[in-house]
Every structure is written in structure tokens, then in C-alpha cells.
C-alpha positions in Angstrom: -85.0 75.3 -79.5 -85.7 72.6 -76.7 -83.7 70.1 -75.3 -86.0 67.6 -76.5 -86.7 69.1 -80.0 -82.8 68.8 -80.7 -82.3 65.4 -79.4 -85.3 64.8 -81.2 -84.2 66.4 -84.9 -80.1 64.5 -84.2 -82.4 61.4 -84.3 -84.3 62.0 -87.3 -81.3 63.0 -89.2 -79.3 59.5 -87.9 -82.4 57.7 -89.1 -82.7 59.0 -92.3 -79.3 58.3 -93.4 -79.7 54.7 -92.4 -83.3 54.1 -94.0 -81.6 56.0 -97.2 -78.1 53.8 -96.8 -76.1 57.4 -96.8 -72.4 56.8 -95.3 -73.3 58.9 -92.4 -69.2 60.3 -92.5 -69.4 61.4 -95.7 -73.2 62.6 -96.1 -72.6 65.0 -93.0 -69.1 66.1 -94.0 -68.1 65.2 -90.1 -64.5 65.4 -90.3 -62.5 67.7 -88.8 -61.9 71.3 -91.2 -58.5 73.0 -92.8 -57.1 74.9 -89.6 -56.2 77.9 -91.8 -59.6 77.6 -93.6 -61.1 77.5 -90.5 -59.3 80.3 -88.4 -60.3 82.4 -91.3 -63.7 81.3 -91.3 -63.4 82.1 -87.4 -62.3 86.0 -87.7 -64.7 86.8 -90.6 -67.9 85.4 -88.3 -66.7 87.6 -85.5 -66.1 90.4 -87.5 -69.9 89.6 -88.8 -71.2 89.5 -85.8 -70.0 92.7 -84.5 -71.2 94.2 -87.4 -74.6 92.7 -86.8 -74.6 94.1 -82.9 -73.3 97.8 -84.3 -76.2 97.5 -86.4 -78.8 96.4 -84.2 -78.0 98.8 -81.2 -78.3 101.3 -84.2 -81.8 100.3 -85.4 -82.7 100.0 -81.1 -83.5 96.4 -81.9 -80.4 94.9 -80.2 -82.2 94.8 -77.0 -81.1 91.4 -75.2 -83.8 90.2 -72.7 -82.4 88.9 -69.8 -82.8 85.4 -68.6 -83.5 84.9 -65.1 -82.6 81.2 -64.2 -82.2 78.6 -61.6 -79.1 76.9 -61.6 -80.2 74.0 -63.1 -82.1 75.6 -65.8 -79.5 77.7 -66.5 -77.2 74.5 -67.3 -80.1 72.8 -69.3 -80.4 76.2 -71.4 -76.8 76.1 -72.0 -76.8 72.4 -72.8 -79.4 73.0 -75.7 -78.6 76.2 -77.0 -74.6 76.0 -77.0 -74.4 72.5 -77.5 -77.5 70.6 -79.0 -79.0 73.5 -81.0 -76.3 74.1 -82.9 -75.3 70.5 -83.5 -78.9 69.5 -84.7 -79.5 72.3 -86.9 -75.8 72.1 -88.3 -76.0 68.4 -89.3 -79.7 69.4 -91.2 -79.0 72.5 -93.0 -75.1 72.4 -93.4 -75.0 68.5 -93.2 -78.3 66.9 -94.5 -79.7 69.4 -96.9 -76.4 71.0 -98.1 -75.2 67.8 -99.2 -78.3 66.9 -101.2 -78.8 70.1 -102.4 -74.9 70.7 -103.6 -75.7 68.0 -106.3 -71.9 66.7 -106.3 -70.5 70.5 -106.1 -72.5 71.2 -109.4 -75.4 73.4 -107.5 -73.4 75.3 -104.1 -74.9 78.7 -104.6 -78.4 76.5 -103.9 -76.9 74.4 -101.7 -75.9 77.7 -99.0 -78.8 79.7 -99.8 -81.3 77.3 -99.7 -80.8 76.2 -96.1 -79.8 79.5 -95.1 -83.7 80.4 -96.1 -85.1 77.7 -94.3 -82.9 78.2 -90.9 -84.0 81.8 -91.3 -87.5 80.8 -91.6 -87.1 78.4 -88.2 -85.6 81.7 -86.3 -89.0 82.9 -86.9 -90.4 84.4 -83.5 -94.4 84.7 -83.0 -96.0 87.6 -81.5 -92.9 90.0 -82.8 -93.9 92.5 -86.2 -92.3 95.0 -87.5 -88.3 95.8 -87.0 -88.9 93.4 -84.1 -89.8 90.2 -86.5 -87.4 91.0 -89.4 -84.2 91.5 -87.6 -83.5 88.2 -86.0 -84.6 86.4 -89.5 -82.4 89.1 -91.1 -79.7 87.9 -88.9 -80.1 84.2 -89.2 -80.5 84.7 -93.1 -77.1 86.4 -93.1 -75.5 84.1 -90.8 -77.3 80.9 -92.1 -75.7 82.1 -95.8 -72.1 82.3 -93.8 -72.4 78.8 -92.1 -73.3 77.3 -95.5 -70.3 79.2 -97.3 -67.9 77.7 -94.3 -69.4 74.5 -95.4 -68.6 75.2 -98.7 -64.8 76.3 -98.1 -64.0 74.1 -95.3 -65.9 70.8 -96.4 -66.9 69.8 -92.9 -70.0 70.2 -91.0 -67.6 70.4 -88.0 -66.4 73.8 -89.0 -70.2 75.4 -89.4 -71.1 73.8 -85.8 -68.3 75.1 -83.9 -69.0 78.7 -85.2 -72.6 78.3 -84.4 -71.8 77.1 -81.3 -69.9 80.2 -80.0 -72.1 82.8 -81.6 -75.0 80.8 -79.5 -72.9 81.2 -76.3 -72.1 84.3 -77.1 -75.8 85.3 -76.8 -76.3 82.6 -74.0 -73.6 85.3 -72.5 -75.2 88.3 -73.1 -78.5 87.0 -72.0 -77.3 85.5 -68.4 -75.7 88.9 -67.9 -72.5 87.8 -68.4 -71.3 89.5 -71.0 
């Protein structure tokens, strides 16, 4: 995602809550989540994320490409993808969506896998087939479902930003060569 694509989508989500009168607090569940909740939520995306590595260096599609960056774009790159990405996409799919979708706590199960789809869907790269295409939309699937089940246990969008947030810099990491 770009810099100005994320900017771009925080703005369209602050705008529609204030042409549709949502509280913005409460139709984004931004408030901070349970610390147990959350540490638990915290181990259990790690421990899915290793599996998802074991798996892809088993398949051979685990390949990172390295990034080679000037200083400043490596900061701008950072910016977006550990900070903006994850808060932009996090306030539409776990924020946004989840909360129109969950139907008052009635309709959950739609209101994780629903977003998870369409998160999966944006993960989409062109000019991949095969293996190549299906394992990152695999893996945002997967981890889109997880993010919306944190929502759901945690009731805070805080909670599914933060973890999206590291398992972006954790890829930032690996594709810098730092990790």
C-alpha cells in the first residue's frame, strides 16, 4: 500500500462516519483492549506466524525479495507499511466493516470472515499464478480471519492494529535484511 493510498483510505473512513453521524469512538472500537486478552491474542499470532513461515519455506514460496532502499525511502516504506497500512486497513475491515457487519453481536462469524475475504482479496498481487498468487492471499485470509477474531475477543480495533502492525515490521525486517 502507498503512503498516499493509506492517508487517503484513514480519510474516507473519518468522512464516512461524519456524513453517517457514527460516534467515531464507538463505531471503530478505538479504545485500548483487555491486557490479558490481548497478550494472548499476542502469543497465538506469533505462534501463527511461524507456522505460516515453516510452511512457506516448505512449499519454497517463502522467498522474501529484498528491498534495496535509500535512506529516506526506506523510512517512508516503514512509515506506510508499519504504521499507516495497518492503521487504515484496521479501522475498515476490523473497524468500519466489522462493526456494520456484527449486526449488534448478532452476525460475528460474518462479521470476521467477511472482511477477512475482502483484505485477502486486497493482498492480491498481479503478475504472480500459481503457488506464487495463492499463498500470500492464503496468508492474509488466515490472518485477516485472526485480526477479526481479536476484534471479536478483545472489542477494540486497537488490539487488531498493533498485531498487524508488528507482523508488517516483521516483514519490513526480513525484507531490509534485517532479520
Amino acid at each position: 500500500m502507498h503512503l498516499v493510498l493509506a492517508a487517503a483510505l484513514i480519510a474516507v473512513v473519518l468522512v464516512v462516519c461524519r456524513v453517517k453521524r457514527l460516534p467515531l469512538g464507538e463505531t471503530l472500537a478505538l479504545r485500548l483492549p483487555p491486557w490479558r486478552a490481548f497478550a494472548l491474542l499476542l502469543l497465538g499470532f506469533a505462534v501463527l506466524a511461524t507456522i505460516g513461515e515453516l510452511v512457506f519455506r516448505r512449499l519454497d514460496v517463502g522467498d522474501v525479495k529484498l528491498w534495496s532502499l535509500s535512506p529516506l525511502q526506506t523510512v517512508l516504506r516503514l512509515l506506510t507499511v508499519v504504521v499507516l497500512a495497518p492503521l487504515s486497513e484496521e479501522l475498515v475491515f476490523r473497524g468500519l466493516l466489522y462493526n456494520r457487519l456484527a449486526d449488534g453481536g448478532r452476525r460475528v462469524l460474518r462479521a470476521i470472515l467477511v472482511p477477512a475475504a475482502l483484505f485477502a482479496a486486497s493482498h492480491y498481487a498481479p503478475g504472480e499464478h500459481g503457488l506464487l498468487a495463492a499463498a500470500p492471499i492464503a496468508q492474509a485470509l488466515i490472518d485477516g480471519a485472526y485480526l477479526g477474531f481479536t476484534r471479536y475477543r478483545t472489542n477494540s480495533t486497537v488490539a487488531p492494529i498493533v498485531l498487524h502492525a508488528l507482523g508488517n515490521a516483521f516483514a519490513a525486517g526480513q525484507r531490509l535484511g534485517w532479520l
